[in-house]
VOTI-793230 format. One record per atom (N, C-alpha, C, O): residue number from 1; atom name; x, y, z. Coordinates in pm, 1 decimal. Atoms other than C-alpha are relative to their C-alpha. Last residue first. Layout:
BEGIN
[r NUM, "CA", [X, Y, Z]];
...
// end
This chain:
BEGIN
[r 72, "N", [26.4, 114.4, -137.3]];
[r 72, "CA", [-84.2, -1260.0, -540.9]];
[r 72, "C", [83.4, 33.4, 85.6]];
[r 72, "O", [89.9, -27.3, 192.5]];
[r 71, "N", [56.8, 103.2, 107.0]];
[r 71, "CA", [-142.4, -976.0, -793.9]];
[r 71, "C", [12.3, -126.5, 121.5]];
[r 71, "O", [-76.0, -147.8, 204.6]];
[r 70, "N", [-78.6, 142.6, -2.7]];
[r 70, "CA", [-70.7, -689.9, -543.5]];
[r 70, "C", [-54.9, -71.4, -71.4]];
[r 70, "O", [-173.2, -40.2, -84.9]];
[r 69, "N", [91.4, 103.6, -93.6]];
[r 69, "CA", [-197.9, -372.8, -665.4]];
[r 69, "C", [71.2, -116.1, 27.6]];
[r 69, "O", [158.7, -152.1, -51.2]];
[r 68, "N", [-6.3, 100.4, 84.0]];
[r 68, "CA", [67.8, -52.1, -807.4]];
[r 68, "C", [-122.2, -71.8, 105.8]];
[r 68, "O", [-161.8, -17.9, 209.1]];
[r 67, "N", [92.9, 17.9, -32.5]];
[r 67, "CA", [42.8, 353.4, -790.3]];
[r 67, "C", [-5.9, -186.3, -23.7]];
[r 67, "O", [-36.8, -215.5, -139.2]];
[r 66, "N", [1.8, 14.5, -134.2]];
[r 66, "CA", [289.4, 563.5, -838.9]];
[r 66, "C", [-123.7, -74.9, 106.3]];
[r 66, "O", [-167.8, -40.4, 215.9]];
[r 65, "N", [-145.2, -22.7, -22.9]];
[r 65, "CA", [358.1, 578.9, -1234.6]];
[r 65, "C", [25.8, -14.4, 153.1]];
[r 65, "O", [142.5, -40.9, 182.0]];
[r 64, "N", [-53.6, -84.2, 73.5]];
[r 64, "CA", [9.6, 410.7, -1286.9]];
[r 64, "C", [153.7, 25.4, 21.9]];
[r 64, "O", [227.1, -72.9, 32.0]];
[r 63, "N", [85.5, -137.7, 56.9]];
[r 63, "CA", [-172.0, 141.7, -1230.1]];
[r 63, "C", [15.2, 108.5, -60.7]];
[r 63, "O", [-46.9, 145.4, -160.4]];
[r 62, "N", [-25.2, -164.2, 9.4]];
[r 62, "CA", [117.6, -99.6, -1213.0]];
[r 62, "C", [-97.2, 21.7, -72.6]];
[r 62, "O", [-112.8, -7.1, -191.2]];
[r 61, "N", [37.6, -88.3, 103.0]];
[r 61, "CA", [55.8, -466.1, -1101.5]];
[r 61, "C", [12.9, 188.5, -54.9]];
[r 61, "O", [-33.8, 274.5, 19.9]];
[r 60, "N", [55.1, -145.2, -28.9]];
[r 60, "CA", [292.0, -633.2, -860.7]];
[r 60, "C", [-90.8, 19.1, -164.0]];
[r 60, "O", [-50.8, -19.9, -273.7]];
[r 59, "N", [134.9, 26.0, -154.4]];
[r 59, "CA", [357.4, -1005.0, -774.6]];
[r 59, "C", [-60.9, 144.1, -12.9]];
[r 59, "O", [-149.2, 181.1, 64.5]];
[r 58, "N", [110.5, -4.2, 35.3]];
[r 58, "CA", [503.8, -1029.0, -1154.7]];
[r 58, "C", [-95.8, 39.9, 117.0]];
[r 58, "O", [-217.5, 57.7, 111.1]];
[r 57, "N", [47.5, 128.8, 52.2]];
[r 57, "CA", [826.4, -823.5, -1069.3]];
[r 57, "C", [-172.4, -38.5, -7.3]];
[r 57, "O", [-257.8, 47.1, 15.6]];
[r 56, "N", [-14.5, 60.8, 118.4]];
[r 56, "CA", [886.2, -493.0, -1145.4]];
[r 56, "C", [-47.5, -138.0, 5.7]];
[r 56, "O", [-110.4, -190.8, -86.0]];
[r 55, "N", [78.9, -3.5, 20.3]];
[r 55, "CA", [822.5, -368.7, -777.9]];
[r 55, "C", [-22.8, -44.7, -157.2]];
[r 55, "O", [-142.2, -61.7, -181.6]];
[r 54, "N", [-27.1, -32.5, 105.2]];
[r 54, "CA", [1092.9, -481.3, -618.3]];
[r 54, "C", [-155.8, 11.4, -119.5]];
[r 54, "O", [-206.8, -90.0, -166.9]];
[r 53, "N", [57.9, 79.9, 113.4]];
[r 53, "CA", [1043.4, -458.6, -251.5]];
[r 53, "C", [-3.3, 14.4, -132.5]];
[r 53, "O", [-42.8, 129.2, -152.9]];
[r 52, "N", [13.0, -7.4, 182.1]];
[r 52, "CA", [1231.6, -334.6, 25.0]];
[r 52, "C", [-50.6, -83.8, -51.8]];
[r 52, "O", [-37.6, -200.4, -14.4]];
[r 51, "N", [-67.7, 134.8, 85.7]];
[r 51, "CA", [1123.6, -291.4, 368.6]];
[r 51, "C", [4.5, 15.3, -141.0]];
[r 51, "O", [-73.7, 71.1, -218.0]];
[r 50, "N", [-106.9, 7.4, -78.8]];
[r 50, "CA", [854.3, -126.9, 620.8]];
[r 50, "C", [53.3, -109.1, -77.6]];
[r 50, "O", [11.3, -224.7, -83.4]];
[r 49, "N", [-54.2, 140.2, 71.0]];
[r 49, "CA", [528.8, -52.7, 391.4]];
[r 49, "C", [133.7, 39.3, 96.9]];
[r 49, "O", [157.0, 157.9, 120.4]];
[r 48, "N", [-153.1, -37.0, 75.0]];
[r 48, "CA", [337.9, 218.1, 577.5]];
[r 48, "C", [99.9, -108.1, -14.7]];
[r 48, "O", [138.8, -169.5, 84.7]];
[r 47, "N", [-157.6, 37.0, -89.6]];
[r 47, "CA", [-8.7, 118.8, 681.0]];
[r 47, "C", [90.2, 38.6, -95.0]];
[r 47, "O", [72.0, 47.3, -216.5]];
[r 46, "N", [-93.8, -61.9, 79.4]];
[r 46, "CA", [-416.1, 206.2, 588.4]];
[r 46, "C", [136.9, -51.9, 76.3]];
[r 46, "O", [133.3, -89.3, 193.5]];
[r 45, "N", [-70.4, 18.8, -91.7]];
[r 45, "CA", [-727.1, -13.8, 646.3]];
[r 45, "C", [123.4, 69.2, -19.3]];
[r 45, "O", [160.8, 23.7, -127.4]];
[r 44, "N", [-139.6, 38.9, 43.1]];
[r 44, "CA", [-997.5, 48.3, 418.3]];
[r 44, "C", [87.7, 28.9, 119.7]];
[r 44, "O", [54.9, 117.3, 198.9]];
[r 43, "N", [-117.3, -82.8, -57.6]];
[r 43, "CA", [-1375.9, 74.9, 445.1]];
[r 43, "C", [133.2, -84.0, -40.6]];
[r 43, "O", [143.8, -191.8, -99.2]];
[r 42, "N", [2.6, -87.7, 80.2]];
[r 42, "CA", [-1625.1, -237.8, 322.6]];
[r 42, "C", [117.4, 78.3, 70.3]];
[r 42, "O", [200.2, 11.4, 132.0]];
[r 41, "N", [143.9, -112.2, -17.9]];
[r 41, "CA", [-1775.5, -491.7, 462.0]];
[r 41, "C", [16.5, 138.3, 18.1]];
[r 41, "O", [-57.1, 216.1, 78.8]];
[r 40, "N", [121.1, 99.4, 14.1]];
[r 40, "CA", [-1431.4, -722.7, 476.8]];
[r 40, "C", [-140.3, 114.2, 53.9]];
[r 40, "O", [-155.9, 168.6, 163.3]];
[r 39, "N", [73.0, 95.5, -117.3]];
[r 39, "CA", [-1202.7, -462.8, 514.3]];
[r 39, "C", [-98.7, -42.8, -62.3]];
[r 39, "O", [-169.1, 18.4, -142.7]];
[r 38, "N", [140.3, -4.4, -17.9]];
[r 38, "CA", [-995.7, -330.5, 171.4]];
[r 38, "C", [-24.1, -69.3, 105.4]];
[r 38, "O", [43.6, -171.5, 116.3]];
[r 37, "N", [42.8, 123.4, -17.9]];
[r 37, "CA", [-643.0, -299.4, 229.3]];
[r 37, "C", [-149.3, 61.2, 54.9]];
[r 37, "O", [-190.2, 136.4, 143.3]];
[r 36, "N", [138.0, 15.6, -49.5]];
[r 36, "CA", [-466.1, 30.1, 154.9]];
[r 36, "C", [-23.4, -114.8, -45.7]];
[r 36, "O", [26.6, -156.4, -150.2]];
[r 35, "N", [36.7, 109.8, 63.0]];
[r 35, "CA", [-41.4, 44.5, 140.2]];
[r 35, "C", [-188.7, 22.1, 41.2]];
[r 35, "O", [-212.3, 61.1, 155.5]];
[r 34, "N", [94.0, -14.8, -80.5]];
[r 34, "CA", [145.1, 404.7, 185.0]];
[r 34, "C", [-108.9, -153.2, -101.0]];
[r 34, "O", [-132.7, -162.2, -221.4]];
[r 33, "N", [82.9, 99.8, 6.3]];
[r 33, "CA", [487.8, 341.8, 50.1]];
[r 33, "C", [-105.4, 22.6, 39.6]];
[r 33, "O", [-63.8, 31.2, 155.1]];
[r 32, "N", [110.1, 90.0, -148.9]];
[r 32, "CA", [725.4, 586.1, 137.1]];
[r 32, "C", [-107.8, -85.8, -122.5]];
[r 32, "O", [-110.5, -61.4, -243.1]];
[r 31, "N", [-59.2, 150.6, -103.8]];
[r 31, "CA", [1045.2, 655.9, -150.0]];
[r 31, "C", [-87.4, -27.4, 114.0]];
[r 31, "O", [-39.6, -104.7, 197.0]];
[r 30, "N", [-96.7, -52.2, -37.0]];
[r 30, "CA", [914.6, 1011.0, -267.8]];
[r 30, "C", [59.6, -114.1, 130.1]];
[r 30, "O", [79.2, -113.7, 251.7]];
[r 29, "N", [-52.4, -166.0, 39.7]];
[r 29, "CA", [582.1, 891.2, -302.7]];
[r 29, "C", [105.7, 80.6, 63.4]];
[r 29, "O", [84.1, 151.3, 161.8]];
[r 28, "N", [-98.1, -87.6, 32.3]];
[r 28, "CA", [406.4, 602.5, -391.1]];
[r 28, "C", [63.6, 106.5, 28.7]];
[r 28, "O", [60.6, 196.6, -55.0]];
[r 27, "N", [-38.7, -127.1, -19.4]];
[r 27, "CA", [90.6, 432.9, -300.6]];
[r 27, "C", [129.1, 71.1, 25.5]];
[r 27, "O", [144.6, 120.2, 137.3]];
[r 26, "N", [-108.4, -90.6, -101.2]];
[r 26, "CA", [34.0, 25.4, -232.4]];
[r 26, "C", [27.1, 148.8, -96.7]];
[r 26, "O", [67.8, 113.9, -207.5]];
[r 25, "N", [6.8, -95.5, 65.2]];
[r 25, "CA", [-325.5, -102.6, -299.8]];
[r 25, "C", [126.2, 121.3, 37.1]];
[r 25, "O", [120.2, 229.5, 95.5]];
[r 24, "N", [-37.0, -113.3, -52.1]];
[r 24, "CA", [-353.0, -431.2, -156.0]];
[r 24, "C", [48.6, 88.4, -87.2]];
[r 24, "O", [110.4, 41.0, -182.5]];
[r 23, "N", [110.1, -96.5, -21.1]];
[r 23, "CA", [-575.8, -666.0, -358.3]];
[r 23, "C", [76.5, 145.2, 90.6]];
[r 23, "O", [22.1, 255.6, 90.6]];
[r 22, "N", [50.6, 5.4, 121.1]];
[r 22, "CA", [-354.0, -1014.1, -283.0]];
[r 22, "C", [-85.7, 131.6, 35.1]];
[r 22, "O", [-130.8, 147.3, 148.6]];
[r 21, "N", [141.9, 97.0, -6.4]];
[r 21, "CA", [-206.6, -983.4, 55.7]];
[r 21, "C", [-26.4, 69.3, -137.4]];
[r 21, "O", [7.8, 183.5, -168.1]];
[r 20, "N", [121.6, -60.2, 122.2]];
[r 20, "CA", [125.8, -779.3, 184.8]];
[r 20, "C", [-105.8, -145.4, -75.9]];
[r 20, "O", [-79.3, -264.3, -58.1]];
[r 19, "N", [135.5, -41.2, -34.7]];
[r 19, "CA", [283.7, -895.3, 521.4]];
[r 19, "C", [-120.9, 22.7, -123.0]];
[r 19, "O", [-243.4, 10.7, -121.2]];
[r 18, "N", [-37.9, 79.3, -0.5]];
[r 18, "CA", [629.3, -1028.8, 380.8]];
[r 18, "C", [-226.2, -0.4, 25.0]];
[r 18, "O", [-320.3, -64.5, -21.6]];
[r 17, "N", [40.6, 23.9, 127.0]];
[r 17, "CA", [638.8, -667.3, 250.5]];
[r 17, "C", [-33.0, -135.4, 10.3]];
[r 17, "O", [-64.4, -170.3, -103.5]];
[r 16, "N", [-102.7, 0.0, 26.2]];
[r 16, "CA", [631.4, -561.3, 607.0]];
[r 16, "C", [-57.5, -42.2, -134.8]];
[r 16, "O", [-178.2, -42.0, -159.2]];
[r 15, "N", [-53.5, 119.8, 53.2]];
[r 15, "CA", [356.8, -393.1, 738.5]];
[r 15, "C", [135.7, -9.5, -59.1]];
[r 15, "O", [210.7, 87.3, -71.9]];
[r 14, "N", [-138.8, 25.8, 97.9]];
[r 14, "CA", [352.0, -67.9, 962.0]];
[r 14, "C", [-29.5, -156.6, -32.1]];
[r 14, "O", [-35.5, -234.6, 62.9]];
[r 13, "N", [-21.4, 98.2, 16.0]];
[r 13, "CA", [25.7, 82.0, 1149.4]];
[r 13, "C", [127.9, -52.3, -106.5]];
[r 13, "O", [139.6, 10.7, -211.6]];
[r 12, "N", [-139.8, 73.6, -145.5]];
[r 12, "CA", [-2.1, 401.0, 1330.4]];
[r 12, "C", [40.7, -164.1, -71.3]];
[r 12, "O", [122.6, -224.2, -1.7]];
[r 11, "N", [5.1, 179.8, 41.4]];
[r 11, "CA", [-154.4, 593.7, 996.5]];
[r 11, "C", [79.1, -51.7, 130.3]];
[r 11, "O", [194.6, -20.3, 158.8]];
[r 10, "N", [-61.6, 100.2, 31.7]];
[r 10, "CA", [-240.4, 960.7, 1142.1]];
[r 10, "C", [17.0, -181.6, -58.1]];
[r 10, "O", [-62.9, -272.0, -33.7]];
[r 9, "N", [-28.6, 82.6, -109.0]];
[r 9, "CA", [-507.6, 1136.5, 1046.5]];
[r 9, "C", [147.6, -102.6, -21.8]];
[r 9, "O", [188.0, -168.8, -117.3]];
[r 8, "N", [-42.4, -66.0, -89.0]];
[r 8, "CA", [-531.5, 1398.1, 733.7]];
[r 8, "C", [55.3, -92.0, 187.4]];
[r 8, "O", [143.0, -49.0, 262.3]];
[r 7, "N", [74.9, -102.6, -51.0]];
[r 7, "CA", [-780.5, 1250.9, 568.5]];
[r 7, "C", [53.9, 49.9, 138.7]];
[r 7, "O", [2.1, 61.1, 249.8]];
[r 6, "N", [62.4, 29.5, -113.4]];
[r 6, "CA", [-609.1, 897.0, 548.1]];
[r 6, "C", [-92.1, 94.1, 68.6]];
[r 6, "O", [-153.5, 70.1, 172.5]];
[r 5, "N", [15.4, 163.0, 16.2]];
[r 5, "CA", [-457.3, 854.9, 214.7]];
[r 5, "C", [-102.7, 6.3, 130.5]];
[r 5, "O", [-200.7, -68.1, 125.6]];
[r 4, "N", [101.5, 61.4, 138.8]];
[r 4, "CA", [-444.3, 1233.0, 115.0]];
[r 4, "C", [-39.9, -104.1, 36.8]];
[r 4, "O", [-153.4, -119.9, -8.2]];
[r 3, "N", [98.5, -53.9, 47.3]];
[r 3, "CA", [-336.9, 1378.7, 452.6]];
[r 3, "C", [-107.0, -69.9, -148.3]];
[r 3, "O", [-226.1, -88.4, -173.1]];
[r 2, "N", [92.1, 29.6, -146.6]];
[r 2, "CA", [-128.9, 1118.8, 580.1]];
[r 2, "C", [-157.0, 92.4, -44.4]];
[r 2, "O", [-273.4, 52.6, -39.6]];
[r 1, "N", [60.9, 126.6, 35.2]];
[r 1, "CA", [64.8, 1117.7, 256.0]];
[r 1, "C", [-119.8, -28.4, 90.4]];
[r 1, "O", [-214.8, -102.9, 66.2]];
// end
């Protein structure tokens, strides 16, 4: 995950789901989470979701099969 999401570098940062913000871009795979948050003037901030969350409900959008945005 480290490789695709972050070019190979580590991610040191962990949110919780309590943490997540309209626009975040959480990433799938094999039960991890990898969440990106756009910075204000541009680039992206990367972290590993810590916690369950149900992703069916409305706060999520689904892009694809592993791939959802936060709605609020």
């Amino acid at each position: 995950m480290e490789r695709r999401f972050n070019k190979g570098a580590a991610i040191d940062e962990v949110l919780t789901p309590d943490g997540l913000r309209r626009g975040d871009q959480l990433y799938i795979r094999d039960g991890i989470i990898v969440v990106l948050r756009r910075k204000t003037g541009g680039g992206l901030d990367r972290y590993w979701l810590d916690g369950e969350i149900d992703l069916s409900t409305r706060r999520f959008s689904e892009r694809s099969a592993r791939a959802f945005v936060v709605r609020r």
